[in-house]
Rosetta silent file (secondary structure, phi, psi, omega in degrees, C-alpha in Angstrom):
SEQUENCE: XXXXXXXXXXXXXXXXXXXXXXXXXXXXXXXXXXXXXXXXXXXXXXXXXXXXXXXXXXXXXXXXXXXXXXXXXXXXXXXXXXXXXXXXXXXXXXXXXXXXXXXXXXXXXXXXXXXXXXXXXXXXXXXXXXXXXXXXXXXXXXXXXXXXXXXXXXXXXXXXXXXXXXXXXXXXXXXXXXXXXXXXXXXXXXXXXXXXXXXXXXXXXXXXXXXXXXXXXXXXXXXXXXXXXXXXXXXXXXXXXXXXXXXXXXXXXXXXXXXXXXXXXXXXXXXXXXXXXXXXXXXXXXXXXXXXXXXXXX
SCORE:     score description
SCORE:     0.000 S_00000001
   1 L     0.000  147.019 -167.814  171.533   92.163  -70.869 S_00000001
   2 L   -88.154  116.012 -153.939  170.043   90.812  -68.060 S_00000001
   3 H   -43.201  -26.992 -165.953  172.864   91.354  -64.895 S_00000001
   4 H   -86.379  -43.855  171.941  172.254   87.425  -63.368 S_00000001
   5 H   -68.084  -33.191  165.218  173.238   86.234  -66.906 S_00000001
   6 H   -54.054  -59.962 -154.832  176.131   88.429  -67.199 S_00000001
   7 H   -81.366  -12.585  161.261  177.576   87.394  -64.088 S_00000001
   8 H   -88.450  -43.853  174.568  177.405   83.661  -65.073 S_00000001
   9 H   -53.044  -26.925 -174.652  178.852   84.383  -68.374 S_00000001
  10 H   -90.049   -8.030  173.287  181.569   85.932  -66.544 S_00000001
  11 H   -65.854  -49.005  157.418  181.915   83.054  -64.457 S_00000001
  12 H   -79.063  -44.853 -178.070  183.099   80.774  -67.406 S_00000001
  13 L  -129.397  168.472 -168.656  185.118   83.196  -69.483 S_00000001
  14 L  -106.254  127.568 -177.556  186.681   86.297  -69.135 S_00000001
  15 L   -28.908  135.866 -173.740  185.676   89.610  -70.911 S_00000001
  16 L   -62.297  157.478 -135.858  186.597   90.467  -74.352 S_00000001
  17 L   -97.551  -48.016 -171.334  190.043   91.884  -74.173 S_00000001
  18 L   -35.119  -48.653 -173.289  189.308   93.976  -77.096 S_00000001
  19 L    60.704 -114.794 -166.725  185.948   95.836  -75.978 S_00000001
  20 L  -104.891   23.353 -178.690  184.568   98.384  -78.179 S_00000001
  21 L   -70.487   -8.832 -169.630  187.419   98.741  -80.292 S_00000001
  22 L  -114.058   53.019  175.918  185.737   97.673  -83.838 S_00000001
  23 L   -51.291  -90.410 -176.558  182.081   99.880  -82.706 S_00000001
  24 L   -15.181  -63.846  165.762  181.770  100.970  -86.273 S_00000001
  25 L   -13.218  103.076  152.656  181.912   97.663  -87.779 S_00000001
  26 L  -157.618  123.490  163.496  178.368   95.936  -89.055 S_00000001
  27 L   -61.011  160.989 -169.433  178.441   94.523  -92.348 S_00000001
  28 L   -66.339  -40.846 -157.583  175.772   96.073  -95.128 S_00000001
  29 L  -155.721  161.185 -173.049  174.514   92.427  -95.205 S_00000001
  30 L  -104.021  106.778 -145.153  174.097   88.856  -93.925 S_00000001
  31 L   -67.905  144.608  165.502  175.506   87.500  -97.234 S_00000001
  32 L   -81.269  148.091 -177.014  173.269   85.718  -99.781 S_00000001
  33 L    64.167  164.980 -127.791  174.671   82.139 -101.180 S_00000001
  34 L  -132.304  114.538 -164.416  177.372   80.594 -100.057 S_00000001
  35 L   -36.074  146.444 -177.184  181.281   81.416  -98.650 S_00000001
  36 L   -83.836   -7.996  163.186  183.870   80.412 -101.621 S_00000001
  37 L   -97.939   24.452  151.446  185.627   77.992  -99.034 S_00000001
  38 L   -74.057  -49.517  167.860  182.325   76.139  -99.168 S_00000001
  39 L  -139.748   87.735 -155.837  182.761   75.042 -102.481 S_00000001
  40 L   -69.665  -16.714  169.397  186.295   76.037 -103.856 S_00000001
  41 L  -101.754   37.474  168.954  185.839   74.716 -107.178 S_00000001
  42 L    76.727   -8.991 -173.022  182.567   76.380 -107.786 S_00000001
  43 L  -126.954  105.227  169.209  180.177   73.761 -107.405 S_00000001
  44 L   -53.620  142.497  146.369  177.373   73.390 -104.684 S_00000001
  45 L   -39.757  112.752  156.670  175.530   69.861 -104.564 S_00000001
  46 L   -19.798  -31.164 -168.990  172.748   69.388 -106.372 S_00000001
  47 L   -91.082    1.111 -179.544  170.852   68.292 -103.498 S_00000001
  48 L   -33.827  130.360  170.762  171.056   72.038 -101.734 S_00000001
  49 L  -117.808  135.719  154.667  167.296   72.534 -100.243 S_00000001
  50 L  -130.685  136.434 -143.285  165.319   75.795 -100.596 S_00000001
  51 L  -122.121  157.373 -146.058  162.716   76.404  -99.056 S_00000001
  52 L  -107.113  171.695 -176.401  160.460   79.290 -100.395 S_00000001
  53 L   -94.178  -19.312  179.917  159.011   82.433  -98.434 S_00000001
  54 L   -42.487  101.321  172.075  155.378   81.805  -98.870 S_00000001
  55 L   111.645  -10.299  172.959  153.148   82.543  -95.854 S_00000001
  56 E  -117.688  149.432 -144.186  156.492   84.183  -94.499 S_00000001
  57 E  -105.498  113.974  164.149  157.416   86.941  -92.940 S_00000001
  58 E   179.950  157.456 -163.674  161.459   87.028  -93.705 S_00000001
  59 E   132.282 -150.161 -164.424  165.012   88.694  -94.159 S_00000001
  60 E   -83.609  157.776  176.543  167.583   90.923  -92.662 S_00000001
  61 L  -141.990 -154.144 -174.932  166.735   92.821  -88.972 S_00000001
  62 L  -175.502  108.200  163.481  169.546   94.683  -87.090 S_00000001
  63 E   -75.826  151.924  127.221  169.826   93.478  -82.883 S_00000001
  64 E   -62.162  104.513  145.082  170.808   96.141  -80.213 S_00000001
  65 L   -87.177 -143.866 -173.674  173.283   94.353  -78.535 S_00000001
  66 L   -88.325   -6.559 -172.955  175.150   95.334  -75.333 S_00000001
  67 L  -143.906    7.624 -150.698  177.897   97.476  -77.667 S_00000001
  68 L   171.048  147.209  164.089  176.304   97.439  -81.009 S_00000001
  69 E   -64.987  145.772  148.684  173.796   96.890  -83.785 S_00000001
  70 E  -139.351  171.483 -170.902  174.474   93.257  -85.503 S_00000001
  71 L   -92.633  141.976 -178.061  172.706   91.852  -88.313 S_00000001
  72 E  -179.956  142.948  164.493  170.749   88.846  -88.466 S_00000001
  73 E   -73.791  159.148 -162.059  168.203   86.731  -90.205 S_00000001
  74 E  -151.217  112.219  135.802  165.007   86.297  -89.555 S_00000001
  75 E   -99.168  139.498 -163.451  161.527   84.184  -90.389 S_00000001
  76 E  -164.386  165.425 -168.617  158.268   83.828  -89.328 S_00000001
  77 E   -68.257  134.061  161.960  154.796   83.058  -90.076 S_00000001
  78 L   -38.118  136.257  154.727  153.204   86.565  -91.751 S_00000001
  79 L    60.630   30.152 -175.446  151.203   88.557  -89.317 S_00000001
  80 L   -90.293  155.892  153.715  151.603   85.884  -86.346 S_00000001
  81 L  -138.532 -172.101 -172.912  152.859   86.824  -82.686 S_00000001
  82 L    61.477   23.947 -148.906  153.273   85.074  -79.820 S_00000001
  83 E   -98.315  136.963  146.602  155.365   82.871  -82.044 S_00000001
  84 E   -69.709  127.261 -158.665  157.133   79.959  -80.055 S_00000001
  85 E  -141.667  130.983 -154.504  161.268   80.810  -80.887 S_00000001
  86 E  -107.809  125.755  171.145  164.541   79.218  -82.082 S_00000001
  87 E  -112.504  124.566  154.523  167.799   81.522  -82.205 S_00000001
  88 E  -114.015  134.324 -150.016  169.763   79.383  -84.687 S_00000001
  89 E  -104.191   90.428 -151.957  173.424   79.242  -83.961 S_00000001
  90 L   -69.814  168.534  166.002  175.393   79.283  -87.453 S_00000001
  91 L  -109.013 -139.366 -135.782  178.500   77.588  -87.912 S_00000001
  92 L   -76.618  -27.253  172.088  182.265   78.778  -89.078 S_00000001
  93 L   -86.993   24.305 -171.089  180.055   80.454  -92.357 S_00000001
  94 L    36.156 -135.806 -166.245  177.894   82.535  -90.319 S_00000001
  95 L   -81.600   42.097  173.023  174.745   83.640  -91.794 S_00000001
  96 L   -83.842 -160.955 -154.483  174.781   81.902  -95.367 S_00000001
  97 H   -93.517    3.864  146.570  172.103   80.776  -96.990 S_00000001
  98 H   -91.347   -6.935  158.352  171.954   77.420  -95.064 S_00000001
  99 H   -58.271  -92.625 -179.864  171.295   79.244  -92.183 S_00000001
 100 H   -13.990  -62.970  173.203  168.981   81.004  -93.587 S_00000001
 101 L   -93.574   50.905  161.592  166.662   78.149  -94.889 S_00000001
 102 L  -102.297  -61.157  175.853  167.135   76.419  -91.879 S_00000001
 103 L   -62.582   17.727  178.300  165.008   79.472  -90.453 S_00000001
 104 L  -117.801  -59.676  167.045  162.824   79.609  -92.983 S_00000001
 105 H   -17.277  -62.317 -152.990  162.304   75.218  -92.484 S_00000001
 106 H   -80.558  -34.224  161.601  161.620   76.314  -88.908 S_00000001
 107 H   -12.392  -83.097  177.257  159.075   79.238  -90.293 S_00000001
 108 H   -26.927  -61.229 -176.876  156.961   76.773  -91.978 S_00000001
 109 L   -93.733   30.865  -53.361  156.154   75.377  -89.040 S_00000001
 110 L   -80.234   85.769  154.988  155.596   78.008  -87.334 S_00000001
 111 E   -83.809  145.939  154.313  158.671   79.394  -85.351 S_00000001
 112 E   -91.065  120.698  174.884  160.040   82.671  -85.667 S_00000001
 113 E  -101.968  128.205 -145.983  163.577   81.810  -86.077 S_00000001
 114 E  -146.699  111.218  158.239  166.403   84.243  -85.531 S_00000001
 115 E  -107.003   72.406  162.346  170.220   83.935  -86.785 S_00000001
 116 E   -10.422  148.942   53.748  172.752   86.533  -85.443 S_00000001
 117 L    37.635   81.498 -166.720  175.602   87.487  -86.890 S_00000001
 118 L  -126.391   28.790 -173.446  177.911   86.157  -84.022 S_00000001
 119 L  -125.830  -22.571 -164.206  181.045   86.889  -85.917 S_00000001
 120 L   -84.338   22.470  159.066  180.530   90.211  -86.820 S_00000001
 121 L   -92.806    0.136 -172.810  182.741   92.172  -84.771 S_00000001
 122 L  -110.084   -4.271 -177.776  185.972   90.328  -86.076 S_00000001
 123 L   117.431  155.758 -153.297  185.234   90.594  -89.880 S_00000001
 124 L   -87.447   62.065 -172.441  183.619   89.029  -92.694 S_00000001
 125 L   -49.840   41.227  176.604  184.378   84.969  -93.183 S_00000001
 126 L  -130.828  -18.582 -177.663  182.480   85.297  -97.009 S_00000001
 127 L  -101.070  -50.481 -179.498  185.693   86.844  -98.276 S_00000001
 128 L   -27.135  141.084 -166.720  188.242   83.728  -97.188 S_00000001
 129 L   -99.289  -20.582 -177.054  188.896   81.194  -99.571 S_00000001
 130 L  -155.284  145.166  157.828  189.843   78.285  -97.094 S_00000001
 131 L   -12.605  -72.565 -165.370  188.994   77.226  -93.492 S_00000001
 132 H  -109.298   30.509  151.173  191.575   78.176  -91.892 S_00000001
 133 H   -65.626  -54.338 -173.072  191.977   81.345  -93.277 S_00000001
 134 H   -52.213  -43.039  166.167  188.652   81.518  -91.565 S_00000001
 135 H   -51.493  -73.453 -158.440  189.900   80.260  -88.176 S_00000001
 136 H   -76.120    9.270 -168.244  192.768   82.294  -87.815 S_00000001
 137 H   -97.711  -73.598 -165.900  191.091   85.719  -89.321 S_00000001
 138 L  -131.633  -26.201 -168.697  188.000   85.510  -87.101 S_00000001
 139 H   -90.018  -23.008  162.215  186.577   82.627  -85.457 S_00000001
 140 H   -48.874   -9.513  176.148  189.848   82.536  -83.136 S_00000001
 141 H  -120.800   21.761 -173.597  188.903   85.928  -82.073 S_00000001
 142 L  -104.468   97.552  172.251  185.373   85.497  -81.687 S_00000001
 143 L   -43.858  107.197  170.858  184.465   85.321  -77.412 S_00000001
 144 H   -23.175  -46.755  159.061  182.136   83.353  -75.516 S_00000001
 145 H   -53.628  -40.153  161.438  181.396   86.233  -74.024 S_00000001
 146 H   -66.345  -16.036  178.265  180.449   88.233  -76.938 S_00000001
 147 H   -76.944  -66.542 -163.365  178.375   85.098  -78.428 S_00000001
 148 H   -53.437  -57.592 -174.766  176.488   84.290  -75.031 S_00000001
 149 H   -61.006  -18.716 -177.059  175.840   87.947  -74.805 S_00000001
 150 H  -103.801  -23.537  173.481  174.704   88.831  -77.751 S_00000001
 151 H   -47.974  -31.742 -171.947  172.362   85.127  -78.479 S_00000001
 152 H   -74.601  -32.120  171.083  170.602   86.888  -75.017 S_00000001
 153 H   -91.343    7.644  142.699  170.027   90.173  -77.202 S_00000001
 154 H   -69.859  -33.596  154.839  168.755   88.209  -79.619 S_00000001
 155 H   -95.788   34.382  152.713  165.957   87.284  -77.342 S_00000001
 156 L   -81.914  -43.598 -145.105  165.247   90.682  -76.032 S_00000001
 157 L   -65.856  -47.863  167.416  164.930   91.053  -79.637 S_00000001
 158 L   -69.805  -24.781  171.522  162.177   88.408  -79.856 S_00000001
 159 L   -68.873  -14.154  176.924  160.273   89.154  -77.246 S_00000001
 160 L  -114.621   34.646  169.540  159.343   92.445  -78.493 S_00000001
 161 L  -157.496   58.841  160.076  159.041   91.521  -81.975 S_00000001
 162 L    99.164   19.217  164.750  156.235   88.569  -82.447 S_00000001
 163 E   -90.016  154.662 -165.772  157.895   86.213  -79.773 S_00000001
 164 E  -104.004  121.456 -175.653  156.779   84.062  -77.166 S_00000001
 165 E   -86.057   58.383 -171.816  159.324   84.901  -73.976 S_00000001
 166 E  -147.987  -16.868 -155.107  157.899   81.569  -72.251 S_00000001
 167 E  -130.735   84.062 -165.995  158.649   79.186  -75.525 S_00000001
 168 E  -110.814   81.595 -169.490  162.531   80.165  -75.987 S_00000001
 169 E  -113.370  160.528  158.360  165.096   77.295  -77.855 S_00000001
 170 E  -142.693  139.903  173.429  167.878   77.382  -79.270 S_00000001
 171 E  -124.340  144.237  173.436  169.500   75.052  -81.832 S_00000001
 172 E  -152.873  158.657  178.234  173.307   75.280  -83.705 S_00000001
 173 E   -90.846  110.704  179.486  175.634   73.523  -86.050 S_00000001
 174 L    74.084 -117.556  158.997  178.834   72.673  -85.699 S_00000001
 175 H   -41.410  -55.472 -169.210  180.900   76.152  -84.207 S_00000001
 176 H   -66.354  -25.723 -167.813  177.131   76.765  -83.077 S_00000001
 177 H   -68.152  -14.795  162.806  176.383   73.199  -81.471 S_00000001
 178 H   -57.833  -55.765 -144.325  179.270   74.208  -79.271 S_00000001
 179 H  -112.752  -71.350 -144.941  177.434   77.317  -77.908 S_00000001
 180 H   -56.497  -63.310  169.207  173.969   75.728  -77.617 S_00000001
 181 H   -17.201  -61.312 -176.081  176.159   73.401  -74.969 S_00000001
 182 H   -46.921  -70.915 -148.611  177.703   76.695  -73.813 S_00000001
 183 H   -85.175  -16.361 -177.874  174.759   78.614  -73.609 S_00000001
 184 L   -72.951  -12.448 -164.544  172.460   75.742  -71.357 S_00000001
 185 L   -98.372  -34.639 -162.239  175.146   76.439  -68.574 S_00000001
 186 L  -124.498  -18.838 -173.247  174.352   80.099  -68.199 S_00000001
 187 L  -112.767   80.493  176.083  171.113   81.393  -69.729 S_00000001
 188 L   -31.156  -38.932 -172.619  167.437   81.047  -67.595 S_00000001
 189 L   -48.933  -70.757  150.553  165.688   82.044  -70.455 S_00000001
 190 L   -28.085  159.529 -172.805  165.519   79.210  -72.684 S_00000001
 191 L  -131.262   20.858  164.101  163.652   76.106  -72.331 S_00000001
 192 E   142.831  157.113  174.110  166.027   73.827  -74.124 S_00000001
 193 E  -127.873 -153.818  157.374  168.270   73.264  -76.854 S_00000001
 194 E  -166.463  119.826 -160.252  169.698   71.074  -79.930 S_00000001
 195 E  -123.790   98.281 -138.692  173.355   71.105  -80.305 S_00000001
 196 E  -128.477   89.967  175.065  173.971   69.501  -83.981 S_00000001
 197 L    70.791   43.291  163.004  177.615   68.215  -84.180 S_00000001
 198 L   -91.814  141.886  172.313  179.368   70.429  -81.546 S_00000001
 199 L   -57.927  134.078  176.538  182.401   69.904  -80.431 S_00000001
 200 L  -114.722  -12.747  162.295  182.441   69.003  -76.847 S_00000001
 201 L  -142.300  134.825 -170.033  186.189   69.136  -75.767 S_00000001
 202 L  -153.894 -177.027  161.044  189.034   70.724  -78.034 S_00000001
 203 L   -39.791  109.258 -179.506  191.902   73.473  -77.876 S_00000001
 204 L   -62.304  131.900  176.950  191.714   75.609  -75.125 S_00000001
 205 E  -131.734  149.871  169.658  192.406   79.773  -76.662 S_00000001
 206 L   -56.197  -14.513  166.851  191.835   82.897  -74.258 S_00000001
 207 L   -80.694  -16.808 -175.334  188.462   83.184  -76.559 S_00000001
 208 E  -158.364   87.553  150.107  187.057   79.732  -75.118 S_00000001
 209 L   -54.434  -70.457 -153.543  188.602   78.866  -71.963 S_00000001
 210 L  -103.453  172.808 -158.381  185.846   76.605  -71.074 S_00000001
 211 L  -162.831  130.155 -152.556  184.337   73.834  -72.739 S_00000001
 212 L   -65.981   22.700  162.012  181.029   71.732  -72.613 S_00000001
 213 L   -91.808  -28.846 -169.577  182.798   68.671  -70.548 S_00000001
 214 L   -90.580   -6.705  157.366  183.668   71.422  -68.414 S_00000001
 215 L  -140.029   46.966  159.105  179.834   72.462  -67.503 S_00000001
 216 H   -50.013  -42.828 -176.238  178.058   69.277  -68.020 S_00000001
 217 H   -94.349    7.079  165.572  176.881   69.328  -64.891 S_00000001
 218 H  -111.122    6.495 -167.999  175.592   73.021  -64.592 S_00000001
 219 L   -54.974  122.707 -164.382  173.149   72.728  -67.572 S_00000001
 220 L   -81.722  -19.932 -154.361  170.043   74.917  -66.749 S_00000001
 221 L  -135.408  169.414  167.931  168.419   73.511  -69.420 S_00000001
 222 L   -98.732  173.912  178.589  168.162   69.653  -71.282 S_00000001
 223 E  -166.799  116.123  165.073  169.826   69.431  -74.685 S_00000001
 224 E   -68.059  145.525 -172.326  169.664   66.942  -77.356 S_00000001
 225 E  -131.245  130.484  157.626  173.204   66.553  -78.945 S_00000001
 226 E   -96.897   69.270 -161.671  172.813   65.324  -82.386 S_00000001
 227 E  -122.275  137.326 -173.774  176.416   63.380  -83.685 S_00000001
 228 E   -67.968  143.480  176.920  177.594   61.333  -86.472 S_00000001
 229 L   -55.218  -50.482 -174.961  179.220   57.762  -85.528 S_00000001
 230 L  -102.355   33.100  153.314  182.036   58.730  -88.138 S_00000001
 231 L   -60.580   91.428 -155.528  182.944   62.102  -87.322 S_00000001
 232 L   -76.135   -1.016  111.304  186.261   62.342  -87.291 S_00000001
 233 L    10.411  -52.777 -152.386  186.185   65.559  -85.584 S_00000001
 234 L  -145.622  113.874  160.124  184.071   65.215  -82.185 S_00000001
 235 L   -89.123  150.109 -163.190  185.423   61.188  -81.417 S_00000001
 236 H   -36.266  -48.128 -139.250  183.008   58.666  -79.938 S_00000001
 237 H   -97.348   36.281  177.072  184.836   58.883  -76.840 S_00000001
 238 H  -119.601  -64.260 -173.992  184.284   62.560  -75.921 S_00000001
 239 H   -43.090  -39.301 -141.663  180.259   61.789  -76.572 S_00000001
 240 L   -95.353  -28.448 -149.557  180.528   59.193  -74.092 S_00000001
 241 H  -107.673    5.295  160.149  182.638   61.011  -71.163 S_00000001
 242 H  -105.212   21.358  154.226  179.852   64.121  -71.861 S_00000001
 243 H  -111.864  -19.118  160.824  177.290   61.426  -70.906 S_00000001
 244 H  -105.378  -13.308  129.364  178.762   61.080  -67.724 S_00000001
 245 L   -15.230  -50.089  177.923  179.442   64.064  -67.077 S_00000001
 246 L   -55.762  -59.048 -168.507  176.245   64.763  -67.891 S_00000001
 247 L   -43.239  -21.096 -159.830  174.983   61.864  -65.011 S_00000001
 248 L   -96.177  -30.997 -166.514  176.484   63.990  -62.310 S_00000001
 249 L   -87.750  155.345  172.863  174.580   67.319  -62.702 S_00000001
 250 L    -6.003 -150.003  179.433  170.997   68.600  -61.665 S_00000001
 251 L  -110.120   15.780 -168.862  167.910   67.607  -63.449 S_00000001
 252 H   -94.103  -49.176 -159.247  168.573   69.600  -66.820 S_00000001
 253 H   -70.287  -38.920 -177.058  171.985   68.071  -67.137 S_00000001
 254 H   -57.977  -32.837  179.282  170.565   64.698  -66.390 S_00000001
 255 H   -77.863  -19.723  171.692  167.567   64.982  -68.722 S_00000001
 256 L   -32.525  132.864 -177.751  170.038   65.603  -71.896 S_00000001
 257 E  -125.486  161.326 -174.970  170.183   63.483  -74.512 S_00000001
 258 E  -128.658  130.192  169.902  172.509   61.880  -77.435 S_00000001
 259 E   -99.651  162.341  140.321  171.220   60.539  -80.988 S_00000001
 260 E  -138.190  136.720  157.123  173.962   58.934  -82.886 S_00000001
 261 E  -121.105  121.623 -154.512  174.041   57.983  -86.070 S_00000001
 262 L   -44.841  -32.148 -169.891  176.601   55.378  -86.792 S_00000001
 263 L  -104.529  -21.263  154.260  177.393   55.865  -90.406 S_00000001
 264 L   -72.463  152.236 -172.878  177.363   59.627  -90.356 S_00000001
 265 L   -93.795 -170.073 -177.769  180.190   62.144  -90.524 S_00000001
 266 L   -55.761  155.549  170.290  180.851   65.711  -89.023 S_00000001
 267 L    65.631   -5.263 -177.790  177.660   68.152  -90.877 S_00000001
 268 L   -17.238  -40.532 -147.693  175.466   65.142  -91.912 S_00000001
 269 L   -88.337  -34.287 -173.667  172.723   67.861  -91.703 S_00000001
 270 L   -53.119   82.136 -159.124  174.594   70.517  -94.553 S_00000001
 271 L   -57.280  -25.089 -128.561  172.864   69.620  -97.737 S_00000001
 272 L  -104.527   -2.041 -167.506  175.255   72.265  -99.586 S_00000001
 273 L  -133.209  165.269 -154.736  178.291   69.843  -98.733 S_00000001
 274 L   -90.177   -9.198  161.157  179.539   66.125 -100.245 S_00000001
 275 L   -83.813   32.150  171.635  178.841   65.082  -95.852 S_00000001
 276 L  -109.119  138.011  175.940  175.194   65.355  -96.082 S_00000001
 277 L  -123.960  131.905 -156.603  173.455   62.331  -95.377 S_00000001
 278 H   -69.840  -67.419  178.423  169.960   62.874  -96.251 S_00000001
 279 H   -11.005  -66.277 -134.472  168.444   60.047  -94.069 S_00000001
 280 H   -80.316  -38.943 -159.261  170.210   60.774  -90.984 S_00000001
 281 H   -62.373  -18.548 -177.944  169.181   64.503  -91.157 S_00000001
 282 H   -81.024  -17.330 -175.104  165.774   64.455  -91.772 S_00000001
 283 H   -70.875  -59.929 -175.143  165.456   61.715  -88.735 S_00000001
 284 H   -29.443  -56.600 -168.894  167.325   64.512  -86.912 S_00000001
 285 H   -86.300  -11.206  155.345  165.613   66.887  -87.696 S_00000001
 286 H   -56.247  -20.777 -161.397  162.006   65.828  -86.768 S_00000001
 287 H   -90.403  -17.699 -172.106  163.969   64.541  -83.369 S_00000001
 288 H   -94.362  -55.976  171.367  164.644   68.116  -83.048 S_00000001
 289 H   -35.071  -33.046  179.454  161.355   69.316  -83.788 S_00000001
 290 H   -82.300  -34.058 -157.753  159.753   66.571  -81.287 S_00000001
 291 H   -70.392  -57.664  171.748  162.696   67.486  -78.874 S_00000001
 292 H   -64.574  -17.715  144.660  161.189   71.050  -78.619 S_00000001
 293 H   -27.078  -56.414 -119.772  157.673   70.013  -78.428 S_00000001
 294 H  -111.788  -22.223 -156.653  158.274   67.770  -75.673 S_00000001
 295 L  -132.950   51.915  170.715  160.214   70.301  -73.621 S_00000001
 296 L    31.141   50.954  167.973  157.016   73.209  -74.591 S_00000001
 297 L  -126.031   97.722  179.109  158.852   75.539  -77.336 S_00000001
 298 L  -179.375    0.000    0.000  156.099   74.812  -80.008 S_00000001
C-alpha cells in the first residue's frame, strides 16, 4: 500500500489490534444468491434484477492485500483495458449476488467493477440467520483500517488488470456508503465517489472511532450521498449537519453533494428486499452514473 495513504489511514483509526492472527482464512468463494437473514422465510421479491454476462468478462479474482489474498468479484467489458473503474463497497451481506449485478450493471456500460470481500478476515456473514448475529459475529470486528487498506489493494489490483489508474471511483451501500465517506478523507487515488445510504454519525466501537461528520471537511475527493427522506436509520438531521460540515472544508468537501428522496426508506436501491423503491433507484442510479461522468471516471 502506498506509505502517504497508510499514514492518513492511521491518522483516523488505529491499527487492527488483531493483525495477522486469522492469515489462513479466505473463503473458497464469494457466495452465490443470497444470505438467509435476507429473506428468513425463504422468499426473495419478485422484482430481484439480473443482469446477464453477455459481452462480459466476469467472476471470482483473488487481491494481494497488505496481509493476505481476499476474494472478490469482478466485471468488465470482454477483451477491453484501460477500462474507467468502480470498487463497489458491499453492505452487511458482503459479496452476494446484489453486489454482484450491481458490477455486472456497471459492466454493461463499460466499467470494470471490482467488489472485495471486506469482511473476510472475521468470518463468513452467509451462514447467520439474523442481523445481528451478523453485527456482533463480524461486522463489529471488521476495521477501518483493514477496509481502507485493502479497497487501496483493490486498485493496485486494477491498475494492472484492464484498469484505467487516472479514472478511479468508488461507490457503496449502506455499511459500504459509510466507507465511500471514509475513504474520500484519506485516499489520492480516486476521483470521486457515491455513498448510497451510509450512515454518517452512529456508535462509536474501537473498529470505527471516526465517523464521516468527523472528516467532512478533509474530503480529497467530491461525493454524492444518495438518502431516503424516510430512513429511519440515517435521520434527516445528520444529512443536514454533514452539509455543513461539508461547507467548511476544501474544494472536494465543498463540491459534495446530497439527493434525497422524500418518500424513500433505508436500501431504496436493494431490489432483493420489500424497501426497494424502483423509481427512486433508477433516478439514483443514472445520478450516479452522470455523477462519475461529470467528475471524468467514464
Amino acid at each position: 500500500m502506498n506509505k502517504a495513504i497508510q499514514d492518513e489511514i492511521n491518522s483516523l483509526s488505529p491499527q487492527s489490534a488483531d493483525g495477522s492472527s486469522r492469515r489462513g482464512f479466505i473463503k473458497a468463494s464469494v457466495a452465490a444468491g443470497f444470505a438467509a437473514s435476507v429473506a428468513p422465510t425463504g422468499e426473495l421479491l419478485a422484482q430481484v434484477i439480473t443482469t446477464d454476462t453477455q459481452g462480459l468478462t466476469a467472476g471470482m479474482i483473488e487481491i494481494q492485500a497488505k496481509d493476505r489474498k481476499i476474494p472478490a468479484y469482478r466485471a468488465m467489458p470482454a477483451g477491453k483495458t484501460k477500462l474507467p473503474t468502480v470498487i463497489v463497497i458491499h453492505e452487511i451481506w458482503s459479496v452476494h449476488e446484489h453486489i454482484q449485478d450491481v458490477c455486472r450493471r456497471l459492466a454493461k456500460r463499460g466499467y470494470l467493477a471490482i467488489a472485495p470481500d471486506f469482511f473476510v478476515r472475521h468470518g463468513n456473514v452467509m451462514q447467520y440467520k439474523t442481523v445481528p448475529e451478523i453485527f456482533s459475529n463480524v461486522v463489529s470486528k471488521v476495521t477501518d483500517t483493514e477496509v481502507l487498506g485493502d479497497l487501496d489493494a483493490a486498485l493496485d489490483w486494477a491498475a494492472g488488470n484492464g484498469g484505467d489508474a487516472a479514472r478511479f471511483g468508488v461507490t457503496g451501500f449502506c455499511w459500504g456508503g459509510r466507507i465511500v465517506w471514509m475513504a474520500s478523507a484519506v485516499n489520492p487515488r480516486i476521483k470521486t465517489g457515491v455513498a448510497w445510504y451510509g450512515r454518517l454519525m452512529t456508535t462509536v466501537i474501537p473498529a470505527t472511532p471516526t465517523h464521516p461528520h468527523d472528516i467532512a471537511d478533509k474530503l480529497k475527493w467530491p461525493v454524492l450521498g444518495l438518502y431516503g427522506g424516510k430512513d429511519d436509520g440515517i435521520p434527516m438531521d445528520t444529512v443536514e449537519e454533514m452539509k455543513t460540515r461539508l461547507s467548511f472544508g476544501g474544494k472536494a468537501s465543498q463540491s459534495s453533494e446530497f439527493v434525497i428522496y422524500p418518500d424513500a426508506p433505508h436500501a431504496f436501491h436493494a431490489d432483493y428486499r420489500p424497501t426497494y423503491r424502483k423509481e427512486a433507484a433508477e433516478d439514483a442510479f443514472q445520478r450516479a452514473l452522470a455523477w462519475f461522468k461529470k467528475h471524468g471516471v467514464a
